[in-house]
C-alpha positions, 0 to 999 in steps of 0.5 A: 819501929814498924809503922802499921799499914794503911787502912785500905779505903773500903775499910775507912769508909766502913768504918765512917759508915758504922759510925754514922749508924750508931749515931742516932742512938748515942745521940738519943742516949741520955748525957748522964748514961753517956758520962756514966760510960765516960767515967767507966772508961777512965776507970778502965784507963786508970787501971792500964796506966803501966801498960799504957806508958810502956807503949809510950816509952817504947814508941816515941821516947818519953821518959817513964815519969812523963808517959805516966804523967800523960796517962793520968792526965787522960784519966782526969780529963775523961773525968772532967768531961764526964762530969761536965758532960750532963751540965752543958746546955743552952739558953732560953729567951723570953720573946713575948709574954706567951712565946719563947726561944730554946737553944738547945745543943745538939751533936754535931754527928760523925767526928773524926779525931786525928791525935799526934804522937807527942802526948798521945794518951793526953791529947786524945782523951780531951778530943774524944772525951768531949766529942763522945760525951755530947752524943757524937760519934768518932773515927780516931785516927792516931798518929802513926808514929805511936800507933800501938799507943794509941789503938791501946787507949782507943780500944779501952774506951771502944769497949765501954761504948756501944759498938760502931760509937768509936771506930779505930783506924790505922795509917798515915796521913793519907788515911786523915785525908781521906777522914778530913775529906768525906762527906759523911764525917761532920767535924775533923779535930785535929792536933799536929803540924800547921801544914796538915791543918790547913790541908784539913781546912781546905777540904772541910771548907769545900763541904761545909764541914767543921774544923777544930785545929791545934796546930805547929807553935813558934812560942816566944819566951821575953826575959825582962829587966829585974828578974834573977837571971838563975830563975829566969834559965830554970824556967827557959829550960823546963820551956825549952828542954822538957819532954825533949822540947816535943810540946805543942807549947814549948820555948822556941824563941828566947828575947832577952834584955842585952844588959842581963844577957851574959848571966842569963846565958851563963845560968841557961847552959847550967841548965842544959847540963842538968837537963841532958839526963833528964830527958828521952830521945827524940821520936824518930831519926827524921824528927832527929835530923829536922832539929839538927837542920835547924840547928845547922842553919843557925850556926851557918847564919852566925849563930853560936853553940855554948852547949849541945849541937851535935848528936853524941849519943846512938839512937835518936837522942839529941842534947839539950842546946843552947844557941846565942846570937839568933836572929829572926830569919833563922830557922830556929826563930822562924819555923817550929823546931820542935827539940831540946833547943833554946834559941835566944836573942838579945835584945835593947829593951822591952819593946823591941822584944814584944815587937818581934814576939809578935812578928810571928805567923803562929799564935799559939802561946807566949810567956813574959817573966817579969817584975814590971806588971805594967809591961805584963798588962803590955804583954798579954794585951799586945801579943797576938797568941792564944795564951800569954802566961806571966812568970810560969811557962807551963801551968794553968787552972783545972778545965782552962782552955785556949783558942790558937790564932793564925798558923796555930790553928782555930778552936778552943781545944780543952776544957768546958768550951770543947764541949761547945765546939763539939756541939751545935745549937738549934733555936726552937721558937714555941708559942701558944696555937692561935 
């Protein structure tokens, strides 16, 4: 894959500058001709769903059900938010019988959107749609391991919106750099690696700008006495195995009871059989050989493969692994690997589990299966991660949303609380002259 050239830094700040003009007039445009626009862009969306997931497929390796998949998510999202969009609003407050107080939303101004390459259609409509729909301005960046990808549905809502409204710019992450550290730029969202997320907070800090991060995960899945250890491994392994683990909130680390932890491995190796025709290649030979490492690491620490571990396939296609005898200080359990790979530990009891879920830097997202709803309440209470979810690993309600914690980044991320991120509040005090 050839990877765009960076946009030169005149061309960044032309392009900021464009979005800094057309500010005003977004802003003073009215939220329902903004949803309007919104709604025609997802319509515009909608119709290039096959163009869209052959980009995808051919850029990072998804499978064609789930580069669809991603773009009709897109759609719905750019939906939501065009509905949502007119309806946000704030709060008033009586302070006296002749006075009161108007919270009122405003745009922030100039955001720029920095997306990564693993749902690229899906992530970048929930950050622009809301940062559009609120009367602020963008500068997207997609990642440039997808760039065709993300030009292609960045330019079919660009051509619903008044110019200078969403700018595109192509490059790596010095480009972001260079969005993250302007003085005309007010908001940097951005979702990737925690590495580039704390480079972004540090220059937004520095100018007192606003950071909204979804960054790397490390998200423990514990497997409880009392649930069939067959649903158990069907549930790891879509966690650990779908779109070839590149997920931001995918299975990296498995706790299991050591009573049940032969016939859970047992039925999770099935699992990974099944799975090896299921899913798509890696994104690139780095990514590749990060996984590989990872895996390495482990079975030089003691580790076992009972399945997968070796690419045996051309290309970048690494099959679906399942290790056992994992401990905390590998790199399979200490760092986001990112891949096909089901890292499991088993463990004495629950509690020890929780314990070492939560022993973590990244507080992304966990999931317990479990029939006792007494160590359910235990689980979601203690774990300190943006979303717990009990007996599914994926799943969640229409327009739900989570704030990550730690390494994982800040800031709610989708639904109607992305609306608020992307909007901040003027109190104006009215009273009557005297």
């Amino acid at each position: 894959m050839t990877r765009p050239p960076n946009v030169g830094a005149a061309e960044c700040d032309n392009a900021i500058a464009r979005a800094r003009r057309a500010f005003d007039g977004w802003a003073r445009t009215p939220a329902v001709d903004r949803a309007a626009t919104l709604a025609a862009a997802a319509a515009a969306v909608n119709a290039a769903v096959g163009d869209l997931a052959d980009l995808n497929e051919r850029e990072t390796g998804k499978t064609r059900d789930d580069a669809v998949g991603g773009v009709e998510a897109a759609v719905g999202t750019l939906l939501q938010y065009a509905q949502l969009g007119p309806l946000h609003r704030g709060r008033s407050l009586q302070g006296s019988w002749n006075s009161t107080d108007l919270m009122v939303p405003e745009p922030r101004g100039v955001v720029a959107v920095l997306t990564p390459w693993n749902d690229p259609v899906a992530v970048a409509a929930g950050l622009l749609g809301a940062a559009l729909v609120t009367g602020n301005t963008v500068v997207h960046k997609p990642s440039e391991r997808c760039p065709e990808t993300g030009r292609c549905f960045a330019e079919l809502l660009a051509a619903q919106l008044p110019d200078g409204v969403l700018e595109i710019v192509d490059g790596d992450g010095a480009v972001g750099s260079r969005l993250a550290a302007s003085g005309e730029v007010d908001v940097v969202a951005h979702v990737g690696s925690s590495a580039t997320g704390r480079a972004i907070a540090r220059l937004c800090a520095e100018r007192g700008a606003k950071a909204l991060l979804e960054n790397g995960g490390n998200d423990a899945l514990i497997v409880d006495t009392g649930v069939s250890a067959d649903w158990a491994a069907e549930q790891a392994a879509v966690g650990a195995f779908a779109n070839a683990g590149q997920i931001c909130v995918s299975v990296e680390r498995i706790y299991v009871m050591e009573s049940q932890a032969q016939g859970f491995l047992d039925a999770l190796v099935a699992q990974a059989r099944i799975w090896a025709d299921r899913i798509g290649p890696l994104v690139d030979e780095r990514h590749r050989d990060h996984v590989h490492r990872h895996v390495r690491d482990a079975t030089r620490s003691g580790a076992q493969v009972l399945i997968g571990g070796e690419a045996t396939r051309t290309g970048t296609y690494y099959p679906p692994t399942v290790l056992t005898g994992c401990t905390p200080d590998m790199l399979v359990f200490s760092e986001e690997t990112f891949g096909p790979v089901a890292a499991v530990r088993a463990v004495p009891d629950f509690d020890t589990a929780l314990a070492e879920a939560a022993h973590d830097r990244f507080g992304l997202a966990a999931t317990v299966l479990t029939a006792d709803m007494g160590h359910a309440q235990q689980a979601w209470r203690s774990l300190p991660v943006g979303t717990v979810k009990i007996n599914a690993v994926f799943g969640g309600a229409p327009g739900g949303s989570a704030e990550p914690r730690r390494d994982s980044g800040s800031g709610f991320g989708y639904g109607p609380e992305l609306l608020d991120e992307m909007s901040t509040t003027k109190v104006v005090h009215v009273s009557p002259p005297g």
